[in-house]
C-alpha positions in Angstrom: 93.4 111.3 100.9 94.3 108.1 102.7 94.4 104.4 101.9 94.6 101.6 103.7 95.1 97.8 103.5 96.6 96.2 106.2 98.1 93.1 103.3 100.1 95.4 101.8 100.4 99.2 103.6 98.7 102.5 103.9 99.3 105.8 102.4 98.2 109.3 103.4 98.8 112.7 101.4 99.0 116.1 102.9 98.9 119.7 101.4 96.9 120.0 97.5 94.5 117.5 97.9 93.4 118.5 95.0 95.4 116.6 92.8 95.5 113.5 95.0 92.2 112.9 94.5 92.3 113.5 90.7 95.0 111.0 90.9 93.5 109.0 93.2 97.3 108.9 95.5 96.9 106.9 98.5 95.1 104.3 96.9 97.4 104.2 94.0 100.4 103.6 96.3 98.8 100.7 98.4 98.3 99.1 94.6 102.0 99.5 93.4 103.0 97.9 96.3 100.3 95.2 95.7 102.0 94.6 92.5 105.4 94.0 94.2 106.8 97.6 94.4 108.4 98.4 97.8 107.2 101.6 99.6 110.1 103.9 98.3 109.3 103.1 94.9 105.6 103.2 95.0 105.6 107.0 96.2 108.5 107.9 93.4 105.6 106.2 90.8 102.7 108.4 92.4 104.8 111.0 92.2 105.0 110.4 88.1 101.7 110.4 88.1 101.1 113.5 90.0 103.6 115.1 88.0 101.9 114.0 85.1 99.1 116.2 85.6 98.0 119.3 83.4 96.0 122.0 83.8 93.8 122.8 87.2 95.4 123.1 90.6 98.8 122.5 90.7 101.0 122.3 93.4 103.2 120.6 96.5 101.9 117.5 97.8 103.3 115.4 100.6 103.0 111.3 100.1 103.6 109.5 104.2 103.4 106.1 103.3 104.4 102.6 105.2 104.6 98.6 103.9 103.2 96.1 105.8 106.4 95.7 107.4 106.5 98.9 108.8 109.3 100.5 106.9 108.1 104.3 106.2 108.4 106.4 103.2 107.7 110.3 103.2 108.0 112.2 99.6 107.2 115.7 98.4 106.4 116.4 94.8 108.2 119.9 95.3 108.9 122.7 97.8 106.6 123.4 100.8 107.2 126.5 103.2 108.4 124.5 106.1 110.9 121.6 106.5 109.9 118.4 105.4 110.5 116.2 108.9 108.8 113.5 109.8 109.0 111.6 113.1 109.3 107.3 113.0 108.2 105.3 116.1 108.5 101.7 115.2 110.9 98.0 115.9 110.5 98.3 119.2 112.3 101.6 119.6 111.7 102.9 123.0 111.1 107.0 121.8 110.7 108.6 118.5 113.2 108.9 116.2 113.5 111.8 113.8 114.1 111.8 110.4 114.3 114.2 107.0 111.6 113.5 104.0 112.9 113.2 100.5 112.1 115.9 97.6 111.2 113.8 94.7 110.9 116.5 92.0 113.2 118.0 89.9 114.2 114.3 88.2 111.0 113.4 87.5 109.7 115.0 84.7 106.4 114.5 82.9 106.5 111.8 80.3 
């Protein structure tokens, strides 16, 4: 899925779309950080949500997310197969730059 709102950011999800849209992801991360959340912590709260799920299709998904500001966010909700990099090209930098996702899992547990 992917959500968009250029007042507040955008949010795209990779790998089991399946429970993105059961969860409705993107869309739920553009709307934390509506409500004053900055882009780090809206994923880690669609990431309780996700994890919050029973029953169905469960598994890894990937949240890429960026504010209005352009600062970036990449989350998994678990182990994928390959490494979780990512590539940033923004502030004027002249070439890409890079960079290592965060695994927000194992301290997130179901409520």
């Amino acid at each position: 899925g992917l959500y968009a709102d250029n007042r507040f950011g955008a949010c795209g999800c990779t790998h089991v779309g399946e429970m993105t849209i059961r969860a409705c992801t993107a869309r739920s991360v553009v709307l934390y950080m509506k409500a004053g959340a900055s882009v780090g912590e809206a994923c880690l709260e669609a990431v309780r949500d996700l994890r919050s799920l029973k029953g169905g299709y469960l598994g890894p998904v990937i949240i890429h997310a960026i504010d209005r500001h352009g600062s970036p966010c990449v989350v998994s909700t678990g182990p994928v197969v390959r490494g979780l990099d990512y590539f940033y090209w923004g502030g004027g930098a002249a070439d890409v730059e890079p960079r290592r996702a965060e695994v927000a899992g194992a301290e997130i547990q179901p409520p």
